[in-house]
N, C-alpha and C positions, 0 to 999 in steps of 0.2 A: 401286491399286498399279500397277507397270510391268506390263504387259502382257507384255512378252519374258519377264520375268522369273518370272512368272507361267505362261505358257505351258509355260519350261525347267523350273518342278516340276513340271508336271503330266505331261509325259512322263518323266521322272525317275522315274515312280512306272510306268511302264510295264513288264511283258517282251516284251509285243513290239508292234511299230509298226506298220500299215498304212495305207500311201500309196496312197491310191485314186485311180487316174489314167482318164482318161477321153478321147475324141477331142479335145479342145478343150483339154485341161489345157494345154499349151504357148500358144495362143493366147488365153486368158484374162487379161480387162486389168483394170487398179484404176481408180480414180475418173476421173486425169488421163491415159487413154489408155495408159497407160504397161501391157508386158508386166507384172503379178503376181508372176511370179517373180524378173522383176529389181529388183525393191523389196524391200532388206534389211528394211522394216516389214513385208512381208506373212507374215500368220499362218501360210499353208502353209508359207512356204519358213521361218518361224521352228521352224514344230514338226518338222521335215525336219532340218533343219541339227540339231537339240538331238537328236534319234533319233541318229542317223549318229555322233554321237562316243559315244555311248555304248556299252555291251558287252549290246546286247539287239539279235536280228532284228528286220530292218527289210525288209520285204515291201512291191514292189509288186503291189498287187491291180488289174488291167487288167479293163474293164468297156469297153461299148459298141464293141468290135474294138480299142478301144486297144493300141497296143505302148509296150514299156521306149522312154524317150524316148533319143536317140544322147547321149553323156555333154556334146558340144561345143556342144550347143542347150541346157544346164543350166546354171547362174551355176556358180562354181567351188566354191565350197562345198556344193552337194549334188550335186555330179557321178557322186560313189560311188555314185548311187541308181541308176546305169545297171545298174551292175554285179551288182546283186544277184540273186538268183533270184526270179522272180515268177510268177504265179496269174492264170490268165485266168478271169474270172466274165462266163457267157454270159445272154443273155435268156431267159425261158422258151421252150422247155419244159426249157432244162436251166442254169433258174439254182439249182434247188435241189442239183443233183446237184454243182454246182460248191462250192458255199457249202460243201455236206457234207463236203466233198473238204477243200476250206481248216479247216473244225472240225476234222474227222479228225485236221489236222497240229497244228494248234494244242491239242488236246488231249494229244498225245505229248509230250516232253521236249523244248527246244528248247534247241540249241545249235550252232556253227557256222555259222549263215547273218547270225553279226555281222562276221565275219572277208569284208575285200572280197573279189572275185570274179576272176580272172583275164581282164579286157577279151577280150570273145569276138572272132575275126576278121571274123565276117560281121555283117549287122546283126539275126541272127538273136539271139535271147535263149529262155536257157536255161529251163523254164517247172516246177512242181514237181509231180511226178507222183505215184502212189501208191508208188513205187521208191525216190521219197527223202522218209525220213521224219528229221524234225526231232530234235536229241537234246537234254540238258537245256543250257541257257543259263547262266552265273554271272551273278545279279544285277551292276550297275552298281557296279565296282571293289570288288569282292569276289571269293573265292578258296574254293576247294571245299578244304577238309582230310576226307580219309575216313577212315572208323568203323575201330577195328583196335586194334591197342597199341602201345604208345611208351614209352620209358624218363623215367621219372619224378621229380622230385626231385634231392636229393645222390647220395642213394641208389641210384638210378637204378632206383626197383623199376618191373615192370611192370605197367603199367595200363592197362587196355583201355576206348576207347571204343565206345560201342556204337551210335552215329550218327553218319550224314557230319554236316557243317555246313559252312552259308558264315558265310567270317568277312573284314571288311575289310580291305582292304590297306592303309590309311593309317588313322594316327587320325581320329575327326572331325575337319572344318576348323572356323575363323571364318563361311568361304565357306557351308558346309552348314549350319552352325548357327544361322545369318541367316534362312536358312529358316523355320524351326521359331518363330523368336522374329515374326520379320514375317507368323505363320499365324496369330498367337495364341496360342500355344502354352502361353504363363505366363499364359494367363488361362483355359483350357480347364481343366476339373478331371478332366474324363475321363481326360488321359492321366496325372495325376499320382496318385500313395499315398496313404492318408489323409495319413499323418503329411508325405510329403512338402507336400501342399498345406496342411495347419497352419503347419507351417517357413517355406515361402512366405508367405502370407497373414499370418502375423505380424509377420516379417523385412521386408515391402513388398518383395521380390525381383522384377526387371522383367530382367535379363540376368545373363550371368555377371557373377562380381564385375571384371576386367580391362578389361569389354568397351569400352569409349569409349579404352584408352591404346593408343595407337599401336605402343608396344611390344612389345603382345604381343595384337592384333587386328588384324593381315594375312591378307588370306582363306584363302591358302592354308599357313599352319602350322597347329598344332593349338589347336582353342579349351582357352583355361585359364581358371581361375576358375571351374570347374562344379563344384556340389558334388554328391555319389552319386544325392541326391533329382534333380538336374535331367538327370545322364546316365540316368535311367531314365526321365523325362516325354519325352526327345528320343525312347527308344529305342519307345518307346510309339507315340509320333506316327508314326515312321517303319515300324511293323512288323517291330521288329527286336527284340533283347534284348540286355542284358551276359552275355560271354563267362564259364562260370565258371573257375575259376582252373585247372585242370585242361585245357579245352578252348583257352584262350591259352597254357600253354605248349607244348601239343602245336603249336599254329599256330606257333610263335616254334621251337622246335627239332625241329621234325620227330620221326623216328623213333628215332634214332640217338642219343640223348641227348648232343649237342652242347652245347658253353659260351656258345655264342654263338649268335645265330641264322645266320651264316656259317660256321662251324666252332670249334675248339678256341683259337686264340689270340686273344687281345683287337687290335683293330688300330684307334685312333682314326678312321683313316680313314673307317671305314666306318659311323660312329655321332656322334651329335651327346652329348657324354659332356663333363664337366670337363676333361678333358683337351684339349678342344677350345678354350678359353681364351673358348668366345662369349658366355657367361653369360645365355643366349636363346635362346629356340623360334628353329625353323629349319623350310624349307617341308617338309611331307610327304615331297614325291619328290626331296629332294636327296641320301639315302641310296641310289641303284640298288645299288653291291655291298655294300648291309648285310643285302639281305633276306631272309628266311626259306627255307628252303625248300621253302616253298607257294607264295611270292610275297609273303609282307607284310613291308611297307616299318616302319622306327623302331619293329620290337618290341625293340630294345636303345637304351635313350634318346632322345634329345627331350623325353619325358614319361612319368612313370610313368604308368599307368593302368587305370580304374575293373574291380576284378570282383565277380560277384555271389554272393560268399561269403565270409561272414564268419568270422575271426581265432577265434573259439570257437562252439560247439555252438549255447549260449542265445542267437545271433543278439544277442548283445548289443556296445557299446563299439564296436571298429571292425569294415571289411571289408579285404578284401586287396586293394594295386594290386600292378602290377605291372611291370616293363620297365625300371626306372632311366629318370633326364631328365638333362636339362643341366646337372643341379648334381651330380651323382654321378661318381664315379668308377666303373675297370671292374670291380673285385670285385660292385659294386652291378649292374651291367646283365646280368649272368649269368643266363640262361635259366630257372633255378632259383630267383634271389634274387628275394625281395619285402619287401612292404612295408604299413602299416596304416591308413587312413585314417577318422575318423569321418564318420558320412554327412554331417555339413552345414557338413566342412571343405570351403574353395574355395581351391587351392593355385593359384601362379604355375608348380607342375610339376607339375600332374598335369590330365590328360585322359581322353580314351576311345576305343575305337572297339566295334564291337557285331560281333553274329553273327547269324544267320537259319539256321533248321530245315529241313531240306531233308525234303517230304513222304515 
């Protein structure tokens, strides 16, 4: 497989980065003489660049006297690595006392040292001491909703959740869900259900059903065509779960039991809905003032989507989506309204995105 591409999930799966720089790191050549770092193929500066856009700390760890390298000796794409705060690990006798120093933070809650750094004036850098301890991080484009209660339903009764959770801010993409299919994913039985891997293996199921029409397999809208079985083998592979019906609408209308995930009135604008005349998925982030507010983007159309609780008791017939898609009108994308799906339907509206448990 591509190697870049390969490289980009493997940090992808990271919380946090460390760039181990050394005296020589800057002066380090490839094959044809050439600086390292200025070759968009080289591996470091691939896994650097894939670190740096994402929303996890990215730490350099200085070894051998190294210092943060000046940001204008960096290609322009990991430039921000100047900026960051970083960790000097010394030679014995005090490389262990350093190391402990770095576990110490790394085992704290890490958050804030993905947000760049304010370019220091001197060429001094900032270095992380036992005074600055790390807080938690939001996994890679997800959004922390905390444990508490919120107004529920028509009804608006109150219901209390009793755990934070991260939940995504966009549905799954085509882009992510490439992933998963190009890992193996529909061939791995581990991450699938019995029954789902029955349905599969019967069916010959190799992608989502859509996935080859141009239409609606642009990387960055929502993949459609999944059916319940497949948004649970993705959520598997990735360490993640489907949201239950209750913890999506808490993320989609906050506390306040809003109509909308923006407020009280419906406003095409800000929702890819029937009313929008496109009769088609549209990219994730082209909703910014639709969003919730937690921060997640198209939970009021685009695509209804996958939750993990089912329409009656005996877990039987359907489960619930939710969110209204592009074929709905605004009565349908109401914070409150849903809808039914059987697990091995694979709609042109409907998709998913997941949640993660915060320890």
């Amino acid at each position: 497989m591509d190697f870049r591409k390969h490289l980009d999930e493997q940090v992808a799966k990271c919380d946090v980065f460390l760039a181990v720089i050394g005296r020589d790191w800057l002066r380090g050549k490839g094959r044809k003489g050439k600086s390292r770092l200025e070759d968009p193929g080289d591996f470091v500066r691939i896994e650097i660049e894939s670190a740096l856009k994402r929303q996890i700390p990215v730490i350099p760890v200085l070894v051998s006297g190294a210092k943060i390298p000046e940001a204008q000796r960096l290609p322009a794409s990991i430039q921000e690595l100047s900026y960051r705060n970083g960790i000097v690990v010394r030679p014995d006798p005090d490389f262990h006392k350093d190391m402990d120093r770095l576990i110490a933070h790394l085992k704290q809650p890490v958050q804030g040292l993905s947000e760049p750094q304010t370019a220091p004036t001197t060429q001094s850098k900032p270095v992380l001491t036992e005074r600055q301890p790390m807080s938690s991080a939001a996994p890679m484009d997800m959004v922390k909703v905390p444990k508490g209660p919120f107004l529920y339903g028509d009804e608006k009764a109150r219901v209390v959740i009793d755990h934070d959770y991260w939940i995504d801010k966009f549905p799954v993409t085509n882009a992510k869900y490439r992933a998963f299919i190009e890992a193996g994913g529909y061939g791995e039985q581990q991450y699938w259900s019995d029954d789902g891997w029955q349905w599969k293996t019967k069916a010959n199921i190799t992608s989502p059903e859509f996935w080859n029409d141009p239409k609606w397999n642009k990387p960055d809208h929502p993949v459609v065509g999944v059916s319940y079985y497949e948004a649970e083998a993705y959520a598997k592979w990735i360490c993640k779960r489907l949201p239950t019906e209750q913890e999506w609408e808490k993320a989609a209308r906050g506390e306040d039991g809003r109509q909308y995930p923006w407020g009280e009135e419906f406003d095409k604008t800000r929702c890819n809905s029937s009313e929008s005349g496109l009769r088609h998925t549209t990219p994730v982030t082209q909703y910014l003032n639709g969003m919730s507010p937690y921060g997640c983007y198209d939970m009021a159309g685009n695509v209804w989507e996958w939750c993990d609780d089912w329409i009656d008791k005996k877990k039987a017939g359907r489960l619930v989506i939710r969110g209204g898609s592009w074929t709905n009108a605004q009565k349908t994308l109401r914070t409150v309204s849903w809808g039914r799906g059987a697990v091995d339907y694979r709609y042109k509206y409907v998709g998913f995105r997941l949640v993660q448990d915060i320890p």
